[in-house]
Biotite code that builds the C-alpha atoms (Angstrom):
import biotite.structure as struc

atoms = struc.array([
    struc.Atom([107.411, 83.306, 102.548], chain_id="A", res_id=1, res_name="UNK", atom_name="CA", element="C"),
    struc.Atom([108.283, 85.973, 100.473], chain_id="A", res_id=2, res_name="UNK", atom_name="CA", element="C"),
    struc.Atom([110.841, 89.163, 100.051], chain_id="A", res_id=3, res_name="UNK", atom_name="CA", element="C"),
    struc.Atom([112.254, 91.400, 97.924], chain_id="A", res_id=4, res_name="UNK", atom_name="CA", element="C"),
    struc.Atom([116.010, 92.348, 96.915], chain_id="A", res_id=5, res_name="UNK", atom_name="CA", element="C"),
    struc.Atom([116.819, 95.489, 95.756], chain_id="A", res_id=6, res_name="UNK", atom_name="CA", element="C"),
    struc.Atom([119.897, 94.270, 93.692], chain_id="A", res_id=7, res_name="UNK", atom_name="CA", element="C"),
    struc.Atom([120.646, 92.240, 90.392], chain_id="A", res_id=8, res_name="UNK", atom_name="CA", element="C"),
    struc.Atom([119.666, 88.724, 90.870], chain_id="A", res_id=9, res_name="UNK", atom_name="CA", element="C"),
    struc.Atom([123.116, 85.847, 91.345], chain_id="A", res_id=10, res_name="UNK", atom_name="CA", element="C"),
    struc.Atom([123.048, 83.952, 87.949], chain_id="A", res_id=11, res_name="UNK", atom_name="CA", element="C"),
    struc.Atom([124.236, 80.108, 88.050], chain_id="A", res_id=12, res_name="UNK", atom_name="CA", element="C"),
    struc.Atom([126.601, 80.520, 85.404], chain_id="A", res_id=13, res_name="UNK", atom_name="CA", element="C"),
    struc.Atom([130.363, 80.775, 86.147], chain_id="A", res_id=14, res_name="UNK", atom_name="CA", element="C"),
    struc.Atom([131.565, 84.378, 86.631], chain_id="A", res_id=15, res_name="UNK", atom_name="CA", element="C"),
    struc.Atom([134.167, 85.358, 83.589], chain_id="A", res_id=16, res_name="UNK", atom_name="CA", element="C"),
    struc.Atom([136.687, 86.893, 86.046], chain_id="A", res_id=17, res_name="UNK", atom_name="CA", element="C"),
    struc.Atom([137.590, 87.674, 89.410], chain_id="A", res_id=18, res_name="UNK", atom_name="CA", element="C"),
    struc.Atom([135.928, 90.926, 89.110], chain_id="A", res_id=19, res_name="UNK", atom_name="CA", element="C"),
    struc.Atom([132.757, 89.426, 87.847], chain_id="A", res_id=20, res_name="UNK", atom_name="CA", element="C"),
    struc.Atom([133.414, 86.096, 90.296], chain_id="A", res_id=21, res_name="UNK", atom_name="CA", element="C"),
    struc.Atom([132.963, 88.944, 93.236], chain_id="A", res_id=22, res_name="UNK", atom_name="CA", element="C"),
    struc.Atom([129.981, 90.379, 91.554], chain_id="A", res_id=23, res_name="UNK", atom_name="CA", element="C"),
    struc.Atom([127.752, 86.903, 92.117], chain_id="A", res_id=24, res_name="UNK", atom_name="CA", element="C"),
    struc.Atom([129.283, 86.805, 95.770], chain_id="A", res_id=25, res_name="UNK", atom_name="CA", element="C"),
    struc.Atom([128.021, 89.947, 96.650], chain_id="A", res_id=26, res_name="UNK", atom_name="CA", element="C"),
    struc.Atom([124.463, 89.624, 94.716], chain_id="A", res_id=27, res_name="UNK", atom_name="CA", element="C"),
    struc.Atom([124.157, 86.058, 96.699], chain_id="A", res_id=28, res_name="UNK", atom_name="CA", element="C"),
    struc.Atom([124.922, 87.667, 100.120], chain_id="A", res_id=29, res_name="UNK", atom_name="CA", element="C"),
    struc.Atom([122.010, 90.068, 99.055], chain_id="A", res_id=30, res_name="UNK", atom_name="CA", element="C"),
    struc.Atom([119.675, 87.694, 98.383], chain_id="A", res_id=31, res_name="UNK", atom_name="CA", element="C"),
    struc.Atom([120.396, 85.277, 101.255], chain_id="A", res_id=32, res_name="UNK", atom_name="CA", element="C"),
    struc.Atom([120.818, 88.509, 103.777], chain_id="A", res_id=33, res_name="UNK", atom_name="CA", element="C"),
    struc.Atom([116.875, 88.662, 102.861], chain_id="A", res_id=34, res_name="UNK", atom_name="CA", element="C"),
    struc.Atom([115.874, 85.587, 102.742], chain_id="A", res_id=35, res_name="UNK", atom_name="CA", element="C"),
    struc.Atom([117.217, 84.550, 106.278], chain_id="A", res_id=36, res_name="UNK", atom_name="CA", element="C"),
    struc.Atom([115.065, 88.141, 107.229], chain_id="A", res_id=37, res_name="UNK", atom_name="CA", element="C"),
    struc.Atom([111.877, 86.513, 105.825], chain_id="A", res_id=38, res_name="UNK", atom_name="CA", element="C"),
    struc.Atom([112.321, 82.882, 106.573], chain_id="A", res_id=39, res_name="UNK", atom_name="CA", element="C"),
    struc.Atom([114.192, 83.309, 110.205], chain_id="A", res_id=40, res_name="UNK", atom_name="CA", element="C"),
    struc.Atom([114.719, 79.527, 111.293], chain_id="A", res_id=41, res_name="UNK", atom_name="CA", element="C"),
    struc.Atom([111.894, 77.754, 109.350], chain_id="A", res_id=42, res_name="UNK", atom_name="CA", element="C"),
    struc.Atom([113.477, 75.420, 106.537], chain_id="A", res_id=43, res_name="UNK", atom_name="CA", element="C"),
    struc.Atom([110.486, 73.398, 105.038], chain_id="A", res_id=44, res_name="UNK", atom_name="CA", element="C"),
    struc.Atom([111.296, 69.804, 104.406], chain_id="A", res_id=45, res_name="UNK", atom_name="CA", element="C"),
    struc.Atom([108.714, 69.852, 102.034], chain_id="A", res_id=46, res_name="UNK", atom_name="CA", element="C"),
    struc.Atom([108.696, 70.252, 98.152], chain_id="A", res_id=47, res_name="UNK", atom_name="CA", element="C"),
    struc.Atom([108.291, 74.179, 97.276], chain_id="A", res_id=48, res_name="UNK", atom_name="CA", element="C"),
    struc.Atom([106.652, 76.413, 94.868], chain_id="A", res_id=49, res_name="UNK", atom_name="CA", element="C"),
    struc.Atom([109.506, 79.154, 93.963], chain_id="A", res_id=50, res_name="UNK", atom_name="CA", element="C"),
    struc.Atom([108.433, 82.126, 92.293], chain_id="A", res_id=51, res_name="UNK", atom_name="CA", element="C"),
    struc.Atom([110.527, 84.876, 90.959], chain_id="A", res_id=52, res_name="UNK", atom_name="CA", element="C"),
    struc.Atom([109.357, 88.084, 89.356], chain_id="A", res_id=53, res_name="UNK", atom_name="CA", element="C"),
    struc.Atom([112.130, 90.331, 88.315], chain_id="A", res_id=54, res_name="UNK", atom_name="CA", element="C"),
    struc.Atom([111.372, 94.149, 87.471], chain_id="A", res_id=55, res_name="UNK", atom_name="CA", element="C"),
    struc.Atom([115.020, 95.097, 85.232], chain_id="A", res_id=56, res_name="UNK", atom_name="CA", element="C"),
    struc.Atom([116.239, 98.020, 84.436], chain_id="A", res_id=57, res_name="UNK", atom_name="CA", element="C"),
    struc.Atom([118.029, 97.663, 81.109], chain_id="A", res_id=58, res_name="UNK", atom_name="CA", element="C"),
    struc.Atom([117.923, 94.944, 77.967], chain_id="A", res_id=59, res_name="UNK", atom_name="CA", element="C"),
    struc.Atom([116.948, 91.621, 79.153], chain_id="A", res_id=60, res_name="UNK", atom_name="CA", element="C"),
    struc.Atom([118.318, 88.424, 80.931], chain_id="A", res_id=61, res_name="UNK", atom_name="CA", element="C"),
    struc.Atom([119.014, 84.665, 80.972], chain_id="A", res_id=62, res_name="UNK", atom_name="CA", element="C"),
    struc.Atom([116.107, 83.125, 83.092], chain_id="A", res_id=63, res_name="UNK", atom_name="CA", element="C"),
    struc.Atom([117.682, 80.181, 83.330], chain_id="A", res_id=64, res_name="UNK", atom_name="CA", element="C"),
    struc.Atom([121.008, 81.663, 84.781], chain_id="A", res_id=65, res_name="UNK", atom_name="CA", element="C"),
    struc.Atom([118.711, 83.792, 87.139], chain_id="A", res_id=66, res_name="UNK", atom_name="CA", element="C"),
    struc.Atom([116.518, 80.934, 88.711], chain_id="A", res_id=67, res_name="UNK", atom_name="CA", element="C"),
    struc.Atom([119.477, 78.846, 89.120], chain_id="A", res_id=68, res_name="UNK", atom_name="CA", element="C"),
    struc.Atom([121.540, 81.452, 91.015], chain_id="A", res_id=69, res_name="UNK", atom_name="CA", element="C"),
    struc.Atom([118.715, 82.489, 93.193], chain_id="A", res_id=70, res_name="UNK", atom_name="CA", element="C"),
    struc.Atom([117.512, 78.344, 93.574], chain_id="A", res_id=71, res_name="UNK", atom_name="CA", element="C"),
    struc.Atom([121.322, 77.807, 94.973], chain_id="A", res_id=72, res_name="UNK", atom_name="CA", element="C"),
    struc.Atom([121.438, 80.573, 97.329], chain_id="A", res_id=73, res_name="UNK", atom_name="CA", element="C"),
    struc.Atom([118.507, 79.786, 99.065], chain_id="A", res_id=74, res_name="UNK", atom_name="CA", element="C"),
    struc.Atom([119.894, 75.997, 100.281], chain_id="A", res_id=75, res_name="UNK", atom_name="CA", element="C"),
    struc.Atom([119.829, 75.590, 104.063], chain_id="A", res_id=76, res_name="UNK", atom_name="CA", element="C"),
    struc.Atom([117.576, 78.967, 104.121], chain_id="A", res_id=77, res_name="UNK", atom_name="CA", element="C"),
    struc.Atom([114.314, 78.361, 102.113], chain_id="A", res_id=78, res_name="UNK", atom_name="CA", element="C"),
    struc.Atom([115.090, 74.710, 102.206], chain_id="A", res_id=79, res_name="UNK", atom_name="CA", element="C"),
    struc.Atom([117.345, 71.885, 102.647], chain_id="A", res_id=80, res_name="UNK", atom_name="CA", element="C"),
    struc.Atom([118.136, 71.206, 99.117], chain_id="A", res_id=81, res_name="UNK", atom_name="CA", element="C"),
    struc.Atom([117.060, 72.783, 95.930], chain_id="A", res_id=82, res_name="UNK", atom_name="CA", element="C"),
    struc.Atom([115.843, 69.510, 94.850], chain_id="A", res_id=83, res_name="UNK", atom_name="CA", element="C"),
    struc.Atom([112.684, 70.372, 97.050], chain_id="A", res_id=84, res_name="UNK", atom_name="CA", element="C"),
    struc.Atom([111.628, 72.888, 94.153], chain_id="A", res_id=85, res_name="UNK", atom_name="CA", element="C"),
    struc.Atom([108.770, 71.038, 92.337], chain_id="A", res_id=86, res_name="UNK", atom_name="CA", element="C"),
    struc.Atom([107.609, 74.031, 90.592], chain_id="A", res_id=87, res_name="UNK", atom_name="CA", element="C"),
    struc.Atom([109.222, 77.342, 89.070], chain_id="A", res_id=88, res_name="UNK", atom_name="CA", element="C"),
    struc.Atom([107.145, 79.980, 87.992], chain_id="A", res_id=89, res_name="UNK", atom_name="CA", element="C"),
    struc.Atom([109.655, 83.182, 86.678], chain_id="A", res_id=90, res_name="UNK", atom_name="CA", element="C"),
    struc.Atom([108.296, 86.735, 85.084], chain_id="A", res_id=91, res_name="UNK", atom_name="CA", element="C"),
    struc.Atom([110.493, 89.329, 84.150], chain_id="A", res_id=92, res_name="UNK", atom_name="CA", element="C"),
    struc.Atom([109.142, 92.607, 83.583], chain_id="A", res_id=93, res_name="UNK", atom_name="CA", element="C"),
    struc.Atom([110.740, 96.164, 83.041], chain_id="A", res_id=94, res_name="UNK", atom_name="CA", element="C"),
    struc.Atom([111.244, 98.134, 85.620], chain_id="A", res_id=95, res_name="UNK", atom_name="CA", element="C"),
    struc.Atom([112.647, 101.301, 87.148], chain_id="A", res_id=96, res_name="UNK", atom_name="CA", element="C"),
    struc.Atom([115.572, 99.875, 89.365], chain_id="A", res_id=97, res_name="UNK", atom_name="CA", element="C"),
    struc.Atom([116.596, 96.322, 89.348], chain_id="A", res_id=98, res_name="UNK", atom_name="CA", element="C"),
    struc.Atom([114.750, 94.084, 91.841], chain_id="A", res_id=99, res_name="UNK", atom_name="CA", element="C"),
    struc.Atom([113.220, 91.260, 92.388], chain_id="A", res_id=100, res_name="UNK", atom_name="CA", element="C"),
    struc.Atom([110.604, 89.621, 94.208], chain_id="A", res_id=101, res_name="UNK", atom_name="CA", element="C"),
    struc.Atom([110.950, 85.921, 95.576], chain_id="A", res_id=102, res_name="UNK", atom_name="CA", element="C"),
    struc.Atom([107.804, 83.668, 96.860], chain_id="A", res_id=103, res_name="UNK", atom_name="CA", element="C"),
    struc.Atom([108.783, 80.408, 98.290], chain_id="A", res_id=104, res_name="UNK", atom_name="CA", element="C"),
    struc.Atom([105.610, 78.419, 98.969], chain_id="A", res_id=105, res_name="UNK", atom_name="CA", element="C"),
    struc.Atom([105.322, 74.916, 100.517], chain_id="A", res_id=106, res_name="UNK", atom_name="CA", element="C"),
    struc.Atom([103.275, 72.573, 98.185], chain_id="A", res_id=107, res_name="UNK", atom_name="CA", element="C"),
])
């Protein structure tokens, strides 16, 4: 399955500040609002491909950060546990407006 979010990605690191804390809340609502659109009731118990490509505005971004925040808020949507995830493939390429495209493939 695959969709798109029109938003900065959630990053796995811990937000800074409260301000910052309900930043990541609201990009992981985004993302999960999505998801649940693209995936409706079907959580694979198999291991998954996930595949992020990121199109970003300005400068440029922890990868890491960004595949862990978007691997978290995908748990009881995509799959069961992010443990499933057997392969990551991430590109991150300039862009016009921040977005991002996610590809969750059984394997």
């Amino acid at each position: 399955m695959q969709f798109r979010v029109t938003e900065l990605p959630p990053y796995k690191q811990a937000p800074a500040n409260g301000s910052e804390r309900d930043n990541q809340r609201l990009r992981s609502e985004a993302l999960r609002k999505e998801a649940r659109k693209a995936f409706l009731a079907l959580i694979t118990q198999q291991n998954v491909r996930l595949t992020i490509r990121y199109f970003r505005k300005k400068g440029r971004s922890d990868a890491a950060n960004i595949v862990g925040g978007v691997a978290d808020a995908l748990n009881g949507i995509a799959y069961n546990d992010d443990r499933q995830i057997t392969e990551i493939y991430y590109q991150e390429k300039k862009g016009h407006i921040d977005e991002y495209q996610v590809l969750v493939e059984p394997i």
